[in-house]
C-alpha positions in Angstrom: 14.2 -27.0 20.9 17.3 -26.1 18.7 16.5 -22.6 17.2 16.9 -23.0 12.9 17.4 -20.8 10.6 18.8 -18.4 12.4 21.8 -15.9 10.9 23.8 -13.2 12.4 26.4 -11.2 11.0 29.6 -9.8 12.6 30.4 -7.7 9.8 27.6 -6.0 9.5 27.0 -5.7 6.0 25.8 -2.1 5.0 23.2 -1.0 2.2 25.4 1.3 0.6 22.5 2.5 -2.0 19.2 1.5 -3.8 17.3 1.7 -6.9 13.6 1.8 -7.1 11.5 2.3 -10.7 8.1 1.9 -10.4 5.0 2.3 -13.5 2.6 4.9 -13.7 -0.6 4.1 -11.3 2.1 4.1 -9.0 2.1 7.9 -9.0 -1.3 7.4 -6.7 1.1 5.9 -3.6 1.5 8.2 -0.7 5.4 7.3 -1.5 5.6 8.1 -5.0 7.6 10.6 -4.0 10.9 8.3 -3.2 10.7 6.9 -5.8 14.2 7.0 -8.5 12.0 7.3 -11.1 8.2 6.6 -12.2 7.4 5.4 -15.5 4.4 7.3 -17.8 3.7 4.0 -19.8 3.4 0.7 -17.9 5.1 -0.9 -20.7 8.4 1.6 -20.8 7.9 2.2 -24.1 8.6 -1.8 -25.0 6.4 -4.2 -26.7 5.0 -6.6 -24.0 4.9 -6.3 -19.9 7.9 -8.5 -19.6 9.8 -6.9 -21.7 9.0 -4.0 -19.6 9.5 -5.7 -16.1 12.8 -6.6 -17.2 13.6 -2.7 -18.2 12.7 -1.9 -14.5 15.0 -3.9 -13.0 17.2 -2.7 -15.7 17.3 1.0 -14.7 16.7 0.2 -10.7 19.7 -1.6 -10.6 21.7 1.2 -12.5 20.3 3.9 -10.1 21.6 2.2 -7.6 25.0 1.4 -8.6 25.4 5.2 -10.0 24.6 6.4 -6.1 28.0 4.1 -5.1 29.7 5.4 -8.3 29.8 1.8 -9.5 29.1 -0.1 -12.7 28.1 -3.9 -13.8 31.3 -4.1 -14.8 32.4 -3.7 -10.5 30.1 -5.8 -9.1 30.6 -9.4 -8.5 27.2 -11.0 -8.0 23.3 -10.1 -9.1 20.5 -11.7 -6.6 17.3 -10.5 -8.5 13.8 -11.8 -8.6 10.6 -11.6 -10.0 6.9 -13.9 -10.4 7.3 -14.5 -14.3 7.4 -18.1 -15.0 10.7 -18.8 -14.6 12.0 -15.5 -13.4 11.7 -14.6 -17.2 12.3 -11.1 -16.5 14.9 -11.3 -14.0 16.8 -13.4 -16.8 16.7 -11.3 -19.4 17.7 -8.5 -16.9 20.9 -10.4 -16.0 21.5 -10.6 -20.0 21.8 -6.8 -20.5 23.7 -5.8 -17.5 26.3 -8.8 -17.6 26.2 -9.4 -13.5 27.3 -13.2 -12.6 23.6 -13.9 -11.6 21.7 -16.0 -9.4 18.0 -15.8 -9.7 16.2 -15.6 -6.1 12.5 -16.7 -6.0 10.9 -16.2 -2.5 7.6 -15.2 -4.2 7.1 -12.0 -2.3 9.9 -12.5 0.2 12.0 -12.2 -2.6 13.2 -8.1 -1.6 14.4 -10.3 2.0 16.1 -13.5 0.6 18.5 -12.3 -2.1 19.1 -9.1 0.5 20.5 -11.6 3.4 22.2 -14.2 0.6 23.8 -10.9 -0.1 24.8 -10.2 3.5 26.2 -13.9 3.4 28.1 -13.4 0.6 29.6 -10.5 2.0 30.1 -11.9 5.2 32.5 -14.9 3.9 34.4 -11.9 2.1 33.3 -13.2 -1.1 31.9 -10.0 -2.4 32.6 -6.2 -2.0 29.6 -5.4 -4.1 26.8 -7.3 -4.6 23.2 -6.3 -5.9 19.9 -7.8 -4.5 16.2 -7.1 -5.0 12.9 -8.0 -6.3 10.3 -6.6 -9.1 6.9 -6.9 -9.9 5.0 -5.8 -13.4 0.8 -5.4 -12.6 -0.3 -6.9 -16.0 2.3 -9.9 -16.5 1.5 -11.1 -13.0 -2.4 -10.5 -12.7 -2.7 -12.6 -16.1 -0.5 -15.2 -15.1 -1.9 -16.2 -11.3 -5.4 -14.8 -11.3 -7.7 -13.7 -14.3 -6.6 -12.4 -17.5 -6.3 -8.1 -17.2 -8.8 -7.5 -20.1 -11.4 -10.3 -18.8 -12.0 -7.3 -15.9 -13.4 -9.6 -13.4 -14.5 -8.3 -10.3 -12.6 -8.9 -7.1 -13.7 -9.2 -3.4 -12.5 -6.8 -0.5 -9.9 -9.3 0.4 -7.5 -8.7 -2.7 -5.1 -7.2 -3.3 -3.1 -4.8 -6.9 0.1 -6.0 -8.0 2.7 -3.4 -7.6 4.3 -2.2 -11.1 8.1 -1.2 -9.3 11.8 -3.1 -8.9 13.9 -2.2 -5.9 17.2 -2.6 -5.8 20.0 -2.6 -2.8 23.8 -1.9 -3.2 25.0 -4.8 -0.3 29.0 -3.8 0.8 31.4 -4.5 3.6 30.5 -2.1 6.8 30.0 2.0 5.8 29.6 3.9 8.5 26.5 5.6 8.1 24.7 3.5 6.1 22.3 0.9 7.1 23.6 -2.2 8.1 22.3 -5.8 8.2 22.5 -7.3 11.6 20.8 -10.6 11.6 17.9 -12.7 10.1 15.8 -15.0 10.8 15.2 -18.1 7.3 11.3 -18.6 7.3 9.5 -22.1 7.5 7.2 -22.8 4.6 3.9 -22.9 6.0 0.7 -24.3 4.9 -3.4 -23.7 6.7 -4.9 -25.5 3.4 -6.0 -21.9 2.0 -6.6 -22.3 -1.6 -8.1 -18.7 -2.5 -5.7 -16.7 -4.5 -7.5 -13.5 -3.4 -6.9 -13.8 -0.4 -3.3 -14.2 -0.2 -2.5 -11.9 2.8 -4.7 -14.0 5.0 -2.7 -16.9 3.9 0.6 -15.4 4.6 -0.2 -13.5 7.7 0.5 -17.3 10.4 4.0 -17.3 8.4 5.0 -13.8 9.2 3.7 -14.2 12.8 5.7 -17.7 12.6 9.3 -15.7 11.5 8.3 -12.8 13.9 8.2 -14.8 16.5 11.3 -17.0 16.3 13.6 -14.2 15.3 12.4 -12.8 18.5 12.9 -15.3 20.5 16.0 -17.0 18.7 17.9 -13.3 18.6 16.9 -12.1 22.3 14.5 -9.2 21.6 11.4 -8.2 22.0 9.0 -5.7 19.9 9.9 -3.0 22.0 13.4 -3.2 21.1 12.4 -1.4 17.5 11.7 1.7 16.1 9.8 0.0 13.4 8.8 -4.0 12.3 7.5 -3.9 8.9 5.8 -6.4 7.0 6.0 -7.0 3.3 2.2 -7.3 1.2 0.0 -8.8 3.6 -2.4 -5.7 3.1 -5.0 -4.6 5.0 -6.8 -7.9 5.8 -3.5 -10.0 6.7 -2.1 -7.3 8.3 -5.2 -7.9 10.9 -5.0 -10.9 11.1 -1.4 -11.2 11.4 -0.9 -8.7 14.5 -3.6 -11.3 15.5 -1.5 -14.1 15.3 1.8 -11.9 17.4 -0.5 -11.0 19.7 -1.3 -14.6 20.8 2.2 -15.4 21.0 2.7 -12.9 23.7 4.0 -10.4 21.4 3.0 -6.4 22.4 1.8 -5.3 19.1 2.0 -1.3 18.7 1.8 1.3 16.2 5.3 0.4 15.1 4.1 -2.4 13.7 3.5 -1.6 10.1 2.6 -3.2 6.8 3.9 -2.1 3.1 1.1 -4.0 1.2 -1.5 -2.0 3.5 0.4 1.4 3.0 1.7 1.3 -0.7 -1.7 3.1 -1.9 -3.1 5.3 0.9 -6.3 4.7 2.1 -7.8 4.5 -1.7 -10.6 2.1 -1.9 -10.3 0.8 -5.3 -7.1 -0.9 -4.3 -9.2 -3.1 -1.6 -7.4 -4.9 0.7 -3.8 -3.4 -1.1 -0.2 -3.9 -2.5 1.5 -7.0 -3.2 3.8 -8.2 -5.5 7.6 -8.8 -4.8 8.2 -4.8 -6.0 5.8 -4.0 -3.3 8.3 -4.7 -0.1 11.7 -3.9 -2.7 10.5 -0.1 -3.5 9.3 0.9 0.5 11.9 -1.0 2.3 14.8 0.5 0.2 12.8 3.9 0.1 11.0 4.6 3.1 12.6 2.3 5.3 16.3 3.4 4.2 15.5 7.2 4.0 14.4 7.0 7.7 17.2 5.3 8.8 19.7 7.3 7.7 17.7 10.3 8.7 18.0 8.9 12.2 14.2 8.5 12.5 15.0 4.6 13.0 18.0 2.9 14.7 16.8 0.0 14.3 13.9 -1.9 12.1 13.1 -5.2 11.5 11.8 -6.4 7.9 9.5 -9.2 7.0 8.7 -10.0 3.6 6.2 -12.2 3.0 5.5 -14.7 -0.6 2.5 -16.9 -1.3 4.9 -19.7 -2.8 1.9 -21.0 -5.5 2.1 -21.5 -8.9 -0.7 -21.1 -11.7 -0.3 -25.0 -11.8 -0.8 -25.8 -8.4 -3.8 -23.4 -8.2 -5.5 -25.1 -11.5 -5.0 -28.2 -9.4 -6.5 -27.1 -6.8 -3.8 -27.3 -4.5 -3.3 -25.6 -1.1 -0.9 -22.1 -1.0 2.2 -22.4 1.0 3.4 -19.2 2.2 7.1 -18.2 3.5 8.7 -15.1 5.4 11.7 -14.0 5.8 12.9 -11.5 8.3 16.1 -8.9 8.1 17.1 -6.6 11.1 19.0 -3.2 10.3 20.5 -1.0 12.2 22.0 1.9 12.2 25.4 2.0 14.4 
């Protein structure tokens, strides 16, 4: 079989910097920490939840342009994306800081998709400085895909908080000492006929173990070969169920194997099975993940983000979810 979807780069596109913002029940991750900076209202101050989504993006993506001593002004494209119907917040982003823009929507893969369009840009030498990313806002997603926020329904073990955060990544040409963006693997869209949007990293967990296992094989490597493969929101129950899946396919599943949606808020039992939300990947992949590369911790990681591609008219339908994942290798070289 002809291996698809497969991308490598012989540039080596770096992450010269990142952004991450993040709201104020935020402050209870084990991460909080890396964060750029943590907001004390969940609105920032603005009127509604969008308009405060928007903000985050905002300030994430001027964070990290400021760490590259860059403006809007310098760089040539914006990849940004968000869950708001129509990428609402990513749109009125793009209005303030003036970025030719392109709005990515991956659902929860978004932090993975607009980083390697990025890498592709930069690899045709189309773009010395490009910005890519997702964002999530709790209340403007909860409302739109599950239950409205004041309703306080009760949720089962399986689900999972939407993260209130926006990371952002600086994509160049090749810096030496920066982490740089070997290959990636395009994910299939796949669909089991789960219909349950509380349970969305059981639904997403056969695509990740799908991407794993053809960047794997379709790149050469094995598990071993990494310090660290992480996942994007499948939380605590996907995550399972996911190094499930690998582990069928042959794959040796170890403690590198790790999961942002299960991590993003401790061990902390209100938050059930987790993070998600397309900030949830964005703010520990460009914090955690970034800090420990260029630390030297990790020479080399692999990044799978994972999106539940619904919408809240194909779930009023009663339609099935189709989930994606796209995987990112770094290195460090």
């Amino acid at each position: 079989m002809v291996a698809r979807g497969l991308l490598t780069f012989k540039t080596t596109p770096s992450i010269a910097a990142t952004g991450v913002t993040a709201g104020p029940l935020e402050k209870k991750s084990p991460f909080a920490n890396k964060f750029d900076k943590v907001y004390d209202d969940e609105r920032c101050g603005l009127k509604t939840n969008e308009h405060a989504h928007a903000k985050m993006i905002e300030d994430a993506s001027m964070i990290a342009l400021s760490k590259v001593d860059s403006n809007p002004s310098d760089t040539e494209f914006m990849l940004i994306g968000d869950l708001v119907n129509q990428m609402t917040p990513s749109n009125f982003s793009a209005t303030t800081l003036g970025i030719p823009y392109i709005g990515m929507f991956s659902a929860c893969a978004t932090s993975v998709s607009s980083l390697l369009m990025a890498a592709l840009l930069t690899e045709a030498s189309l773009s010395k400085c490009t910005i890519a990313g997702a964002a999530s806002q709790h209340n403007a997603i909860e409302r739109q895909f599950r239950y409205p926020v004041e309703y306080g329904a009760q949720k089962g073990e399986t689900a999972q908080w939407t993260v209130t955060a926006a990371g952002i990544a600086v994509v160049t040409p090749y810096r030496k000492g920066f982490p740089s963006i070997k290959c990636a693997t395009i994910g299939i869209a796949t669909d089991l006929g789960m219909t349950d949007p509380l349970n969305m990293g059981a639904a997403m967990a056969p695509a990740a173990a799908d991407t794993l296992t053809r960047h794997l094989s379709g790149h050469g490597a094995k598990a071993s070969d990494y310090d660290c493969i992480m996942t994007g929101d499948l939380g605590k129950t996907g995550f399972e169920l996911y190094k499930i899946l690998a582990g069928n396919q042959g794959i040796q599943v170890t403690e590198k194997f790790r999961d942002a949606g299960a991590e993003f808020y401790g061990d902390d039992p209100s938050f059930l099975s987790g993070a998600s939300g397309a900030g949830c990947s964005a703010s520990i992949y460009f914090t955690e993940i970034i800090e420990k590369m260029k630390a030297g911790d990790y020479k080399r990681v692999l990044l799978i983000a994972t999106g539940a591609l619904l919408s809240p008219m194909s779930f009023q339908q009663g339609d099935t979810i189709p989930c994606i994942a796209h995987a990112v290798e770094l290195t460090m070289k």
